[in-house]
C-alpha positions as CSV (number, residue, x, y, z in Angstrom):
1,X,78.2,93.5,174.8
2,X,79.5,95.2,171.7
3,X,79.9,93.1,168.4
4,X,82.9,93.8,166.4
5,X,82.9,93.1,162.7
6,X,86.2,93.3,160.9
7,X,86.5,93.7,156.9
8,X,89.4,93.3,154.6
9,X,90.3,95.9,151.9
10,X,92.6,97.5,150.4
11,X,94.9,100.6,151.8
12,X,92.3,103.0,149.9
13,X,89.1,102.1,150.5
14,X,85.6,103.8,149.3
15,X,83.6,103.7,151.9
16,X,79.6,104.6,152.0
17,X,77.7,105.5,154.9
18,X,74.5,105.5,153.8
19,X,72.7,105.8,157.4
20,X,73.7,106.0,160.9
21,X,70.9,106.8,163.5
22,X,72.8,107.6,166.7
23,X,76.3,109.0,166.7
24,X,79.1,108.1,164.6
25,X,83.3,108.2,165.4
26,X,85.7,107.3,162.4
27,X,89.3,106.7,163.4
28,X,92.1,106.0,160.8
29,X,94.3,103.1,161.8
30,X,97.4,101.3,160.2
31,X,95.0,98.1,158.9
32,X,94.1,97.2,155.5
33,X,90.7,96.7,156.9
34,X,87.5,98.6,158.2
35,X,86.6,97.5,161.6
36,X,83.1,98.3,162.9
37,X,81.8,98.0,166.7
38,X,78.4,98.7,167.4
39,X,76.0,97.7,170.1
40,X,74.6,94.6,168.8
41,X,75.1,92.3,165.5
42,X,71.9,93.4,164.0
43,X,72.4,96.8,164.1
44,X,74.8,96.9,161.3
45,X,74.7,95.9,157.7
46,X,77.1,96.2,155.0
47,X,77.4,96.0,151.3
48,X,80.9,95.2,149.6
49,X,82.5,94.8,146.4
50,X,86.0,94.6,146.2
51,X,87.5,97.4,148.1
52,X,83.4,99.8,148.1
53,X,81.6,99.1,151.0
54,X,78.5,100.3,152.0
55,X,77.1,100.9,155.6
56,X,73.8,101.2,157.9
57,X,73.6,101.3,161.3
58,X,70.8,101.5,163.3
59,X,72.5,103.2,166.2
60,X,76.0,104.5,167.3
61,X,78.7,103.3,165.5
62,X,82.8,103.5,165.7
63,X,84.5,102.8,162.5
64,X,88.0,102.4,162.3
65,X,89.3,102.6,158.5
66,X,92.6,103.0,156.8
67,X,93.8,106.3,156.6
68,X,93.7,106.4,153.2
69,X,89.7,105.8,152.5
70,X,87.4,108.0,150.9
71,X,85.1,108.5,153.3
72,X,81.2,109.3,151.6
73,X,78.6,110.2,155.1
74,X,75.1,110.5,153.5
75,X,73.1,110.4,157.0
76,X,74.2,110.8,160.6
77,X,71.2,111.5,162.9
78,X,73.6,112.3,165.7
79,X,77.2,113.7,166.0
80,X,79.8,112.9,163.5
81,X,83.3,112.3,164.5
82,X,86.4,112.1,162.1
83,X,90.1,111.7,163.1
84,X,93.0,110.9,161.5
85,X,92.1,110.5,158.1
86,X,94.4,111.3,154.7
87,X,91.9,110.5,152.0
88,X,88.9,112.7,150.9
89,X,86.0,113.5,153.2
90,X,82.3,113.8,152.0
91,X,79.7,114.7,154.2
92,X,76.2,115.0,152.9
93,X,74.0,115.4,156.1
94,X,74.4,115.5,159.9
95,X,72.0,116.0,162.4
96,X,74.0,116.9,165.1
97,X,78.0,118.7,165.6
98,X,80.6,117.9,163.0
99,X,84.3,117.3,164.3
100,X,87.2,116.5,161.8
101,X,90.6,116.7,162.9
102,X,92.3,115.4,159.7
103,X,91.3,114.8,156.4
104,X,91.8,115.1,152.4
105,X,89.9,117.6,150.2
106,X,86.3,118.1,152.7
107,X,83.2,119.0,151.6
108,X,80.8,119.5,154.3
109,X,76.8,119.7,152.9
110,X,74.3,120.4,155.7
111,X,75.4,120.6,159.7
112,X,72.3,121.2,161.7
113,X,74.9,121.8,165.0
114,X,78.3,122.9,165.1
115,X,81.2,122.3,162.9
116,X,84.8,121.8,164.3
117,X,87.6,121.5,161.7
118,X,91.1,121.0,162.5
119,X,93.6,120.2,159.5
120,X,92.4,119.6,156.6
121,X,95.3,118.7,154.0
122,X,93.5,119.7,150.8
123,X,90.4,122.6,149.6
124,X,87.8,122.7,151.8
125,X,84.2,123.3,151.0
126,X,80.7,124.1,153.5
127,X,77.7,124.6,152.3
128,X,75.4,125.0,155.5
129,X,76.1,125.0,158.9
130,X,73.1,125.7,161.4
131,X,75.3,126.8,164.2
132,X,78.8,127.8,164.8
133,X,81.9,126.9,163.1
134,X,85.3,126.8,164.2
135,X,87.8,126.1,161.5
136,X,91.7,125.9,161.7
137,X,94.8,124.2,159.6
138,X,93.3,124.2,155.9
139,X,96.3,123.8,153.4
140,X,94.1,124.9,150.2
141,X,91.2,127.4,149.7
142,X,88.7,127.5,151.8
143,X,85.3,128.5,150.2
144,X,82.4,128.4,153.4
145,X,78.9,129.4,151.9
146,X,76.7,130.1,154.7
147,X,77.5,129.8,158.6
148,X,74.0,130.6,160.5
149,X,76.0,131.7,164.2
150,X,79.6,132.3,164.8
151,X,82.5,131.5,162.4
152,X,86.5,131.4,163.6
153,X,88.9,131.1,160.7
154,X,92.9,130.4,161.2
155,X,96.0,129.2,159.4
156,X,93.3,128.7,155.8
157,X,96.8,128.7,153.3
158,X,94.9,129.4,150.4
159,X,92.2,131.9,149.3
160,X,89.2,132.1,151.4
161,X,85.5,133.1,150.6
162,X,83.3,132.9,153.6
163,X,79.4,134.6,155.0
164,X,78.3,134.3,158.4
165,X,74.9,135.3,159.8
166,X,76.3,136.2,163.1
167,X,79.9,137.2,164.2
168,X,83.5,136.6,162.4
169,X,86.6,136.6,163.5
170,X,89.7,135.6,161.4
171,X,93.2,135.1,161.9
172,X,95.3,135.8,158.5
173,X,98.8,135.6,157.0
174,X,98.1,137.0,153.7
175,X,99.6,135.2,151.1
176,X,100.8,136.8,147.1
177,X,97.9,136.5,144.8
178,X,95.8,135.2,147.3
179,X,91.9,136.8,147.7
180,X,90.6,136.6,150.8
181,X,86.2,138.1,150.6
182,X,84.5,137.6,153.8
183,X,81.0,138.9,155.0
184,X,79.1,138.6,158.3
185,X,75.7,140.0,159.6
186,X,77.6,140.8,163.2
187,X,81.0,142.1,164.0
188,X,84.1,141.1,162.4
189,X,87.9,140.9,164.1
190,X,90.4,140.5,161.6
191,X,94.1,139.7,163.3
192,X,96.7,139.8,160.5
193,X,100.7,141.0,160.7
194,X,102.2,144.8,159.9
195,X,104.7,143.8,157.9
196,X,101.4,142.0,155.5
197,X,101.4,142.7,151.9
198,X,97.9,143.2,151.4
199,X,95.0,145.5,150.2
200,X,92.8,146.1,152.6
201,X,88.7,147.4,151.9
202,X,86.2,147.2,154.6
203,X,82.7,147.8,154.7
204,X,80.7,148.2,158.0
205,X,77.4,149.3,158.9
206,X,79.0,150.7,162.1
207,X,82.5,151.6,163.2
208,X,85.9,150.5,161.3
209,X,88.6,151.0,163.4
210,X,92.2,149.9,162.8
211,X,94.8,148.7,165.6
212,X,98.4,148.9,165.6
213,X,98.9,148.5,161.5
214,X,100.6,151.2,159.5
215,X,97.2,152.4,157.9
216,X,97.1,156.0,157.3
217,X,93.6,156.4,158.9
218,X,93.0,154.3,162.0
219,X,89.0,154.9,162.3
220,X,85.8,155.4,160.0
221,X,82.2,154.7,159.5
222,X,80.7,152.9,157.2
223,X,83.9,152.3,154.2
224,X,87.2,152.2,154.9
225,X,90.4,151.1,151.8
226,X,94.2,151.2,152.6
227,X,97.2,149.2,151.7
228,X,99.6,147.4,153.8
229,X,103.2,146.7,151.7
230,X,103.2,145.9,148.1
231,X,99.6,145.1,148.5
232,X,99.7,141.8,147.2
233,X,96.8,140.2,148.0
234,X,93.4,141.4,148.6
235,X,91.2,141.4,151.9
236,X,87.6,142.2,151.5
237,X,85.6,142.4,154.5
238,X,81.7,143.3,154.8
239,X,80.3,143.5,158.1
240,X,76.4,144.1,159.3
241,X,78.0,146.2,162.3
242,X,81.5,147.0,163.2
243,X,84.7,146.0,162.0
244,X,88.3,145.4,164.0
245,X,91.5,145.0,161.8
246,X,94.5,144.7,164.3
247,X,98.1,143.0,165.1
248,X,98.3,139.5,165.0
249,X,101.6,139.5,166.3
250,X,101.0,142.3,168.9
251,X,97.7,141.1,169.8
252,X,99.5,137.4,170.4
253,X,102.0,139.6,172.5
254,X,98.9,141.2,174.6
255,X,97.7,137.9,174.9
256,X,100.6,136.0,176.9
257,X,101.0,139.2,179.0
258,X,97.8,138.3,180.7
259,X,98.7,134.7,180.5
């Protein structure tokens, strides 16, 4: 039987996790409280003063906390699991895959799986993720130091300065003023509108090659520069083998064809 352990607190709780050693799921709910459910009494303990709490577990644990919390995970030696939350997200360490689908400002330290971001309302910050990483729906700059595998960018609002060991592909509306520096050790495929405002400069140890954009040369090896409109902003890309910049909106189009 589970044991569920409810806490009063303010609407903007700190909240520690210090340790979890199985998996861990945090849900935002309407409470001024932080409810916890693990397997049995023992497992859990907790520290609190005033609206700071503290808390171990010494195997899975859901959390449910208001959506406001600052959220501090220092250990999870299984998955992590984030949804619905408003107020800042730290992550220090996780063993296993990352999911947030809503959060504050994020900084993500070490993911030894995979990460999965979906809306983060705020700057977003990775420092080390071991596998792939999937991000999506960042209002603020987005600054990813080092993805071993894969990495998918979308709908990032502000600047973005990303490096991947593997394979990129991106998905950009460039925005005035904006800097947008990307490398990966693989391929990259860049989607991003004709009608962009944006210098373009790409570097490839293989082909560049350029899809169904008004750029004045549409393949090269090894550098290619052009400008799309006023030229704007500025899109850097550094790839380990080839390069794609094409359509978003015809390659959407293409898409649903099929579809």
């Amino acid at each position: 039987m589970s044991a569920v352990n409810q806490f009063s607190t303010g609407p903007a709780p700190l909240i520690r996790i210090a340790q979890i050693d199985g998996d861990l799921i945090v849900q935002a709910w309407p409470q001024p409280a932080v409810q916890t459910t693990c397997s049995e009494d023992d497992a859990l303990s907790c520290e609190q003063a005033g609206d700071a709490m503290v808390l171990r577990s010494h195997d899975d644990l859901l959390l449910r906390v208001p959506a406001d919390a600052t959220l501090h995970l220092e250990a999870v030696h299984g998955d992590a699991r984030v949804t619905g939350l408003a107020g800042a997200l730290h992550v220090v360490q996780v063993d296993g895959d990352v999911q947030v689908r809503g959060a504050g400002d994020t900084r993500i330290g070490q993911v030894h799986g995979d990460l999965v971001i979906r809306q983060v309302d705020g700057e977003l910050t990775v420092d080390a993720v071991h596998g792939d990483a999937d991000i999506a729906g960042v209002t603020g700059h987005a600054l990813i130091s080092g993805v071993t595998d894969d990495l998918a960018l979308s709908a990032i609002g502000g600047s973005i300065e990303a490096t991947t060991g593997d394979d990129l592909s991106l998905r950009l509306l460039p925005r005035p003023e904006q800097r947008y520096v990307l490398q990966a050790g693989g391929d990259i495929v860049c989607r991003l509108p004709a009608e962009s405002d944006v210098a373009v400069s790409l570097r490839a140890g293989d082909a560049i090659r350029v899809r169904k954009l008004p750029a004045p040369v549409q393949e090269a090896t090894g550098e290619l520069d052009f400008v799309l409109g006023d030229g704007q902003a500025q899109l850097t890309l550094t790839a380990g083998d080839s390069i794609v910049v094409t359509n978003l909106i015809a390659d959407w189009d293409d898409a649903a064809a099929f579809g």
